[in-house]
PLY file of the C-alpha trace (Angstrom):
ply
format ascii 1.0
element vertex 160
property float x
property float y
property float z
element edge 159
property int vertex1
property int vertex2
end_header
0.00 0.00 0.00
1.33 3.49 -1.09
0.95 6.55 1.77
-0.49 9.22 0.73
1.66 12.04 -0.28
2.15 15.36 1.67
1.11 16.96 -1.53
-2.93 15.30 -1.48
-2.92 15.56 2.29
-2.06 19.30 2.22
-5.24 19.72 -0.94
-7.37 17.81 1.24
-7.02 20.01 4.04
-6.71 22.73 2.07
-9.98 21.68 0.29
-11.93 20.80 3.91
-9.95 23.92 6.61
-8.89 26.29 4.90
-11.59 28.91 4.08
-12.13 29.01 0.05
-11.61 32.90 0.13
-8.41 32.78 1.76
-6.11 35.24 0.35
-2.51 33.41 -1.65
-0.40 34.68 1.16
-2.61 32.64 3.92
-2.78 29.29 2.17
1.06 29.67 1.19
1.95 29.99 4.61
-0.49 27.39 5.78
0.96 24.93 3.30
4.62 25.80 4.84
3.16 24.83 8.04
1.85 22.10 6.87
5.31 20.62 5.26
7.04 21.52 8.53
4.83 20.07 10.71
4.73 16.70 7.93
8.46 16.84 8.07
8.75 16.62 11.85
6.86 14.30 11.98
8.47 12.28 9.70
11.97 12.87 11.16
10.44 12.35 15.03
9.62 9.10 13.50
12.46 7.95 11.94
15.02 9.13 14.66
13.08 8.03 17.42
11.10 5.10 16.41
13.20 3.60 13.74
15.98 2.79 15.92
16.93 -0.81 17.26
16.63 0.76 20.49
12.69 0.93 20.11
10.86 -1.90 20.15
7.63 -2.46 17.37
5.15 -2.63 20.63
6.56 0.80 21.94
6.44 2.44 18.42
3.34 1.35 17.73
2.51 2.94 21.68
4.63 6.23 20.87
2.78 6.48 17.77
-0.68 6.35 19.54
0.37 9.01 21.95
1.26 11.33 18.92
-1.85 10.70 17.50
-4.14 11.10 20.68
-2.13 14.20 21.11
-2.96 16.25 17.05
-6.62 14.60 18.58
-6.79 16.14 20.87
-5.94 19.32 19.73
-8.13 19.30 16.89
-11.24 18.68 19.38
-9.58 21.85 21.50
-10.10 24.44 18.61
-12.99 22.77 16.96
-11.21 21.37 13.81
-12.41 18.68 12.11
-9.58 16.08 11.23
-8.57 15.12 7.99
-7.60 11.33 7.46
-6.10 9.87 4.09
-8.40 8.04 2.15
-6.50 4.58 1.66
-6.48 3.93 -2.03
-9.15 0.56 -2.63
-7.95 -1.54 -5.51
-11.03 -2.91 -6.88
-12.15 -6.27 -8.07
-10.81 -7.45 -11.29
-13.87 -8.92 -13.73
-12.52 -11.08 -16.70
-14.54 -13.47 -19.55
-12.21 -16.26 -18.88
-11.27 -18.01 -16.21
-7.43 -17.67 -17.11
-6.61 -14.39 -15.87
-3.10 -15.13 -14.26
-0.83 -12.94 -16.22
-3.67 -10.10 -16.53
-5.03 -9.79 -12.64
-1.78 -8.42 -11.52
-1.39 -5.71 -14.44
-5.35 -4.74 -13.65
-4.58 -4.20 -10.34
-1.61 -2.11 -10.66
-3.42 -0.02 -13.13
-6.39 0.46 -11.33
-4.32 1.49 -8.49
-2.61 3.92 -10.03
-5.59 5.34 -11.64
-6.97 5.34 -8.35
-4.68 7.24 -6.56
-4.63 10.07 -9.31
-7.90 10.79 -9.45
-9.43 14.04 -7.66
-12.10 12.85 -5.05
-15.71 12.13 -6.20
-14.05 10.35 -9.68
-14.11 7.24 -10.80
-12.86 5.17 -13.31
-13.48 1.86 -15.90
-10.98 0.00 -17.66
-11.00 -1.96 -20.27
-8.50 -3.97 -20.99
-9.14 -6.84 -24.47
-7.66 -8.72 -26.74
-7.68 -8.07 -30.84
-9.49 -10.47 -32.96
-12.62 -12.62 -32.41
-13.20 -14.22 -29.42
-10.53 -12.40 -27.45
-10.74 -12.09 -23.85
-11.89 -9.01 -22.26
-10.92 -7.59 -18.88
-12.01 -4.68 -16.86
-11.40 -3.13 -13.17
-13.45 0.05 -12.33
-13.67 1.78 -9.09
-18.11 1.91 -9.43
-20.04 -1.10 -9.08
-21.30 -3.47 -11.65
-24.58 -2.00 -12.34
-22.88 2.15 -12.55
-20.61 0.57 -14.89
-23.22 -0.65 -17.92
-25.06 2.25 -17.05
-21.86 4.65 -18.25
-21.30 2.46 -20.71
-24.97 2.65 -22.42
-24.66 6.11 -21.97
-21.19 6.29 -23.79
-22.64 4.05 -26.42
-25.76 6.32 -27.16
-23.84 9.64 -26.84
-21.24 8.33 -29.51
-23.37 6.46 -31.97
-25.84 8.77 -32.91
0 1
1 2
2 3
3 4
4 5
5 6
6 7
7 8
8 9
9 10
10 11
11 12
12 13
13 14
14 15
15 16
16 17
17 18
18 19
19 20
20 21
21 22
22 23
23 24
24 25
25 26
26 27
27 28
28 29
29 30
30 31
31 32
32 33
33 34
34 35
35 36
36 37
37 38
38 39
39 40
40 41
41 42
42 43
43 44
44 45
45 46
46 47
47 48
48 49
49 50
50 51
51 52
52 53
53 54
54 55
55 56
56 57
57 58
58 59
59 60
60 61
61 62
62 63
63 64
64 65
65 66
66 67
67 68
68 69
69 70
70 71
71 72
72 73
73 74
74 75
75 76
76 77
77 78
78 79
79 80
80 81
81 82
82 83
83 84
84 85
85 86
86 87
87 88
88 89
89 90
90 91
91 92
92 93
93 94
94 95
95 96
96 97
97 98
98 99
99 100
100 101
101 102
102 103
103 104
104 105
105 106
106 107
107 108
108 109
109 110
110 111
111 112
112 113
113 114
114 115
115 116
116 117
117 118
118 119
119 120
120 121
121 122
122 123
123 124
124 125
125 126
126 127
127 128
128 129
129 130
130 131
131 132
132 133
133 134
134 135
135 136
136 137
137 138
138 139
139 140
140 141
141 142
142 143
143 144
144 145
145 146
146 147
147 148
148 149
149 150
150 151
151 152
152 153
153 154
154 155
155 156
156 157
157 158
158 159
């Protein structure tokens, strides 16, 4: 699983805290908070949990403390908290039963695809072979149903 990068945290909060008339200046120097505050983190982390000194149980334990802490905070001035959105690799659908070599590629795609998309998006792809009979593959984000429906729509927009 990929983290999320500092980047799409910082638009999410951006999107969700920061008021939508704020002027350049503000959400410049929010973001620079934001990357220092990231990068602390990070560095916290990696000096002081990443060491052979620490065992997992007390990172995981350290870790928990850190988070109750930005918690707690939050509930202190009334800020809601944003949370990644783990990327969700959907289920591969395939017209044959053989889909060894393909599941793996679908899956990487559609994780990719996933992970680019702005929130609210979704995506189908279709993945076939050329000539008659070949197989055909797909992985979407949307279920089954949301799928034909975009499809039929595609179809009628395109072929009249």
């Amino acid at each position: 699983m990929k983290a999320e990068s500092v980047a799409r945290s910082f638009a999410t909060y951006r999107e969700r805290v920061v008021p939508p008339d704020a002027s350049p200046i503000q959400v410049e120097e929010c973001r620079r908070a934001f990357y220092a505050g990231a990068y602390f983190l990070l560095m916290n982390c990696l000096y002081n949990l990443g060491d052979e000194a620490t065992s997992e149980e007390d990172g995981i334990a350290q870790l928990d403390t850190l988070k109750a802490e930005c918690e707690a905070f939050a509930a202190h001035v009334g800020m809601p908290l944003p949370s990644p959105t783990p990327p969700s690799v959907p289920d591969v659908n395939y017209t044959t039963s053989d889909a060894a070599e393909v599941r793996p590629l679908l899956q990487h795609l559609g994780g990719e695809i996933g992970e680019s998309l702005p929130e609210g998006w979704g995506f189908n792809l279709l993945l076939f072979q050329f000539g008659e009979g070949g197989s055909l593959f797909y992985i979407s984000s949307a279920e089954k149903s949301d799928v034909i429906a975009i499809m039929r729509e595609y179809i009628n927009r395109n072929t009249q």
